[in-house]
N, C-alpha and C positions, 0 to 999 in steps of 0.2 A: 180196811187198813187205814189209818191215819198217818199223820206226817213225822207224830211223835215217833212211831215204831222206826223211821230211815235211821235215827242216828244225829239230827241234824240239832243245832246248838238253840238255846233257850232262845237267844237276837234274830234267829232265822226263823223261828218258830211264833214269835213277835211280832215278824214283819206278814209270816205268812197269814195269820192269823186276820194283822191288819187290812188283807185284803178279802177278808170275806172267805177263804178256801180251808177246807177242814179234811177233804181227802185227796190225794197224790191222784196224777192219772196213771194208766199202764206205764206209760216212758219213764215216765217219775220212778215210779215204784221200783223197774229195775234198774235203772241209771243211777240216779243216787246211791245207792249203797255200794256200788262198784266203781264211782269217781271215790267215790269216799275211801275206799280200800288203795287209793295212787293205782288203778289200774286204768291201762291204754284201752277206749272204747270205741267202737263201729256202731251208731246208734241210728235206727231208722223207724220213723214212724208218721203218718198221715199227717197231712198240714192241720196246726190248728189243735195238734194234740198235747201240747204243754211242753215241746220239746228244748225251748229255752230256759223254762225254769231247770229244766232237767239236766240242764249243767251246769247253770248261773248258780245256782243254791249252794252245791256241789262245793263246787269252785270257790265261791266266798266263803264256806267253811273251813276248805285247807289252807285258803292264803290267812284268815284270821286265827290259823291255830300256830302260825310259824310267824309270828312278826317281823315287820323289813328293817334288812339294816342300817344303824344310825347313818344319817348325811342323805342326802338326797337321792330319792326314792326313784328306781330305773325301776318300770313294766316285771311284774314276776307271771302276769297271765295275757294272753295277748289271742284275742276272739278277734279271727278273718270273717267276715261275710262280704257278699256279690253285690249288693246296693246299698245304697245312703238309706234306703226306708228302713230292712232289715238293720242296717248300722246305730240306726237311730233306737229301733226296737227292745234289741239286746242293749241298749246302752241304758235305757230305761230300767227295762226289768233288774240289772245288775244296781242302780239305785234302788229300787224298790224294792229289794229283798235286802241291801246291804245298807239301810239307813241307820240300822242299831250298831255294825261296828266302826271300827275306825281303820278303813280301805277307801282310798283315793282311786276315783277311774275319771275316763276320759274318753273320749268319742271321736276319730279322722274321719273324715271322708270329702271327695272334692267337691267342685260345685260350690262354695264356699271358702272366705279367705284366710289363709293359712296362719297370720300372726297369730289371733285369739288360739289356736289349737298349739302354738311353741309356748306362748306363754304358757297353758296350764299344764305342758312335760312340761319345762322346767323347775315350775312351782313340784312335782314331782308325782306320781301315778304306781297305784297297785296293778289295776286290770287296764290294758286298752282294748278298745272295740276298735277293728280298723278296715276301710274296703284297702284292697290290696294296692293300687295306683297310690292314692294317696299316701300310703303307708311308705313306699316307695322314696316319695318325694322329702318325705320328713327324715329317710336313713340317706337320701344322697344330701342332702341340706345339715345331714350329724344335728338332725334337735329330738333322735329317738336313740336309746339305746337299748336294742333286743337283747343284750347277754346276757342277760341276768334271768331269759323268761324259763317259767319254771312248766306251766301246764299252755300248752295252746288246741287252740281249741277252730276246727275247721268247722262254719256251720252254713248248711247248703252245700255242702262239698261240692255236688253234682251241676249245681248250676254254677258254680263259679270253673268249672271245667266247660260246662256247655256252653258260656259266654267268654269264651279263652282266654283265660286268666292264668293256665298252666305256665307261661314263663315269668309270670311275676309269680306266683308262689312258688316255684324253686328260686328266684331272687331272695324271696322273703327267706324260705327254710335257710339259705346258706347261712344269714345273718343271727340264726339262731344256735342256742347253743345244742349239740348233738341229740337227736332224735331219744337214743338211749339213755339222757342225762333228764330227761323234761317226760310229762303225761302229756298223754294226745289222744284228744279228742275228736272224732271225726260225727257229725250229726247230721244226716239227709233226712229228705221227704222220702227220696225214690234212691234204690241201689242202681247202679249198672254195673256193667263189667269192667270200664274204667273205672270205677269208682273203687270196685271192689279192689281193679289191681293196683291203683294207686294207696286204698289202706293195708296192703298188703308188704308195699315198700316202706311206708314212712310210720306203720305201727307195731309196739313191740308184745304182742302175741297178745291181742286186743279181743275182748270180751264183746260176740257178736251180740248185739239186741235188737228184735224186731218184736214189734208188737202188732203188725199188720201185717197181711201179705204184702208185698210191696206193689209199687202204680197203684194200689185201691183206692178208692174213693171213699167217704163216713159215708156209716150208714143212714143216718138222718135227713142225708143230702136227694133231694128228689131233684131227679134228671128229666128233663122232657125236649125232643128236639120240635120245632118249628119249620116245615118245609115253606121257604119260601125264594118268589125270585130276588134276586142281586138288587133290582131296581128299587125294591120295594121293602126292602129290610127296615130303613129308616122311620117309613108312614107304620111298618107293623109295630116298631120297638117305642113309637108314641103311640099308639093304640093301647099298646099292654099295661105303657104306665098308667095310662091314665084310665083307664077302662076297670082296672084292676088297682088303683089308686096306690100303688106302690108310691116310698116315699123316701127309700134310701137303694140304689140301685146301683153296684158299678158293672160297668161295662168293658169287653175288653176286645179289642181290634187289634188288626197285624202289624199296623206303621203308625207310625209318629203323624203325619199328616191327615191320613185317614180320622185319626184319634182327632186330633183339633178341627177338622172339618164335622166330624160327626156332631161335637161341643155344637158350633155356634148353629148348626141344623137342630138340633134340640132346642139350642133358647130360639129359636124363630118359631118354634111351636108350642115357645110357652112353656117351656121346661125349663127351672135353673141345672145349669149343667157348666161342667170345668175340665178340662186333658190334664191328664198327667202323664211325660214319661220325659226321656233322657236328654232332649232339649231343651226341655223346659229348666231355669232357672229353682236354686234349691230353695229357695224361697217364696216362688212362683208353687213350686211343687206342697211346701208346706202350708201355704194359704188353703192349697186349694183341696187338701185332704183334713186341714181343722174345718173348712167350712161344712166335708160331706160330713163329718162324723157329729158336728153340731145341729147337722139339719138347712143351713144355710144355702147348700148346694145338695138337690135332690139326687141328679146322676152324674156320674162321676168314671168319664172314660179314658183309660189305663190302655197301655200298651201293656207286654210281659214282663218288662222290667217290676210292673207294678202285684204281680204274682206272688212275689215272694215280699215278707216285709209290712204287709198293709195287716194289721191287727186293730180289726173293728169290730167293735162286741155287738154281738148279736144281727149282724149283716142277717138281712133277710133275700136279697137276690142279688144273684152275679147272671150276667149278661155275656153268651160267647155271638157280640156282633159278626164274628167271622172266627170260625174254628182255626188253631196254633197249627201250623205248619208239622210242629212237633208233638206226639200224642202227650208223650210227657206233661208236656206243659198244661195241657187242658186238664191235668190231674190238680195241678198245681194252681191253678185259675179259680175250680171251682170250690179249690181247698181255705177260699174268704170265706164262705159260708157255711155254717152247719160246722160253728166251731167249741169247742167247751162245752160241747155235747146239747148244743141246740140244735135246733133245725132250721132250714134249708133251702132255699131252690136256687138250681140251676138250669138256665132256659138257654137251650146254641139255637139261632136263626141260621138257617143252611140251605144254601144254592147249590143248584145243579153241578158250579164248579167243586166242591165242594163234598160229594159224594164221595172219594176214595179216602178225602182225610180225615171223615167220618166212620168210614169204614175201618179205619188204622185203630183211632180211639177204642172203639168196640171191640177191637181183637187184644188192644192193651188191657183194658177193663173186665175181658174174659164175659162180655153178658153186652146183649141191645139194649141200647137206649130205646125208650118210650119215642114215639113221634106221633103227632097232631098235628094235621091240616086246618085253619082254623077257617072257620066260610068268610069269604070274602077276600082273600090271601091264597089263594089253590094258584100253585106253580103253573108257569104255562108252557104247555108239552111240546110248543115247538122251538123253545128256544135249547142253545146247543152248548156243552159244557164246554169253555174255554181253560185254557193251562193258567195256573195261580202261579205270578211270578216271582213272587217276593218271597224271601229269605230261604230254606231251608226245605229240600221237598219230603214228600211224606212219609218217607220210609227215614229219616232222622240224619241223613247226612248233608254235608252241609253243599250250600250251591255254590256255581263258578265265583258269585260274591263274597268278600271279604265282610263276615258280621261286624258291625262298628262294636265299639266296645262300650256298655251300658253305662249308666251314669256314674253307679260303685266303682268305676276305676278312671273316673277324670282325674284329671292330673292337674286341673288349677292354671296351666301353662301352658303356649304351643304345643304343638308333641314335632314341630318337622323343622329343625333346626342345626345346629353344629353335631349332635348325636346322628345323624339321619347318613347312611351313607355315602362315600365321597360320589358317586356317582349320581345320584338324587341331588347332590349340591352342586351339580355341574349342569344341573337342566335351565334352557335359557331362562330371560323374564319373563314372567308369566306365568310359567307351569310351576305346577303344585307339588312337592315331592310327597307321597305316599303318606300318612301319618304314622306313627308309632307304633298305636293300635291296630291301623290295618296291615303295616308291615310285619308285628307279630300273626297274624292271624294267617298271613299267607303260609306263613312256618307251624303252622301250630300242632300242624300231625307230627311233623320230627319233634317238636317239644315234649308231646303228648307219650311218644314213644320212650325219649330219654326219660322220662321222670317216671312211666309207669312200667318200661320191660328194661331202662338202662342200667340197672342197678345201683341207682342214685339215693340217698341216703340221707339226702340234708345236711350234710356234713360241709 
């Protein structure tokens, strides 16, 4: 099947052209013709599998088949994702497929200063790409106006639920016009049960598609774990590079800190190497992802915010310096590589601690992972597993901590201020009143409830 058979217009077909692509993937194949039809979709399929063209395409065809009303042009499509990478992603691909019509978009997200993004709503917009804080900030400031949006489009659903974003997307829904009046779009890697029961409220009798089983992994992707100790992860992950003379490699580790400390332990050994994740400055962060995909910077270590989002052609190896708390996301991690139907690898470095959250992965993935002891790296059998304490334990729920909330929903601005409860604003000098982000987060099971069993609507 080719692209010609979707339906899709001569300009689309021009653009797709211009990139080199001559057949649809699976997602493609069924997603298109059923955006096309104004039908509500539940779409899910393996990272890495075309699933942004798979509604970008779509979408630029219905908004250039209805042109926007004379005077100044308010949002008729409005695409939510979970981080600035992703944001940045989709905002790409919707230029790159939509350089032959004449559709104006635009890109929010924080981490960056907000004038340049009021100036070009004003100037006026077809499609926004938006993380959801951001977005936020631009309807309480009135320099966005959602009424008019006609198809929205949720992408990543799952992970903008897992990094609790639930009471800003019913913020956002309310501001929209009613769920029944607009298409909606819903596009994951992975289903869950939230997810499902969240498309179940806000979709109106939406065409399921799955083209994988779901949590799988491509098949292209060869998995191999490395048993080694904690101490020794570092001297074995420069052994591999270089030994193995890998040349483009990211890595991905639990904390922010960890991440930037692992960075300058690699250049001490001689390896160009860069962190990426939610502290990092958005500018900081895009230096230092043009330099891995130029070659400039060899490895390139990523917390999970960095999971979703990173779109690097032909990634030859992902690194799990320390296996995801959450199995999910090790779906999601190794979902860089072995994309567009190349191949592959993914190498996890695994200690003793380390063992059950290993053990989690393989019971999501339904099959073992390969492991290899490599000589000179043999674990040593009397050291004693210790409890992993950071973020989320293995079985997916979340810990006594409040998760901070990832980069995709900075807000550009304090978050603990006149909005912060009277009681919060009555703590003497010194103390810190709770942030925004983590005061919703302590709420976020009742939110999570109201929006997916409340019988809440959008409305």
């Amino acid at each position: 099947m080719s692209f010609d058979s979707l339906g899709l217009s001569a300009e689309l077909l021009r653009a797709i052209s211009d990139q080199g692509y001559t057949e649809p993937t699976p997602i493609q194949r069924k997603a298109i013709p059923v955006i096309l039809e104004g039908k509500d979709v539940m779409a899910g399929a393996q990272t890495g599998t075309g699933k942004t063209a798979g509604f970008t395409l779509p979408l630029l065809q219905r908004l250039s088949e209805r042109p926007a009303a004379k005077g100044r042009r308010a949002p008729r499509t409005l695409v939510l994702t979970p981080t600035r990478e992703l944001a940045a992603q989709v905002a790409e691909s919707i230029e790159t497929y939509g350089r032959h019509l004449p559709l104006r978009s635009a890109v929010v997200f924080g981490g960056v200063k907000i004038n340049p993004q009021i100036d070009k709503l004003r100037r006026g917009v077809d499609i926004l790409v938006a993380t959801p804080g951001r977005l936020l900030d631009h309807a309480n400031q009135k320099t966005v106006d959602l009424s008019q949006i006609e198809i929205l489009v949720l992408d990543e659903a799952d992970r903008m639920l897992d990094m609790g974003f639930i009471h800003d997307i019913r913020k956002v829904l309310a501001l929209l016009p009613s769920n029944a009046s607009r298409q909606n779009l819903l596009f994951s890697a992975t289903f869950s049960s939230d997810i499902k029961q969240l498309a179940n409220r806000l979709l109106n009798n939406p065409e399921l598609i799955e083209v994988a089983q779901r949590n799988t992994t491509a098949e292209r992707i060869e998995q191999i774990v490395y048993p080694v100790d904690k101490g020794r992860k570092r001297e074995l992950l420069s052994h591999l590079i270089g030994e193995q003379n890998w040349r483009q490699v990211l890595v991905f580790t639990r904390t922010k800190h960890g991440a930037n400390r692992l960075a300058q332990q690699l250049e001490k050994d001689g390896l160009t190497a860069a962190a990426i994740h939610g502290n990092k400055s958005q500018g900081a962060r895009t230096r230092a992802l043009a330099g891995f995909k130029n070659g400039d910077v060899r490895v390139l270590v990523a917390t999970d915010i960095a999971a979703r989002g990173l779109d690097i052609d032909q990634l030859p190896h992902v690194v799990n310096f320390e296996l995801p708390n959450v199995p999910e996301d090790y779906v999601h991690r190794i979902g860089r590589t072995g994309r567009a139907g190349n191949e592959g690898e993914a190498i996890s470095l695994v200690c003793i601690d380390e063992h059950k959250l290993l053990r989690d992965i393989e019971r999501l993935l339904k099959r073992k992972i390969p492991s290899t002891v490599l000589d000179g790296y043999e674990p040593d059998p009397n050291i004693k597993a210790e409890p992993i304490q950071n973020g989320r334990n293995g079985k997916g729920g979340r810990s006594s901590q409040p998760r901070k909330r990832a980069a995709g929903g900075h807000r550009g601005k304090p978050s603990g201020n006149s909005n912060a409860p009277k009681a919060a604003r009555r703590k003497p000098a010194g103390a810190r009143a709770k942030p925004q982000s983590q005061r919703s987060r302590a709420s976020g099971g009742q939110e999570k409830a109201a929006l997916l069993g409340g019988g809440y609507r959008g409305k």
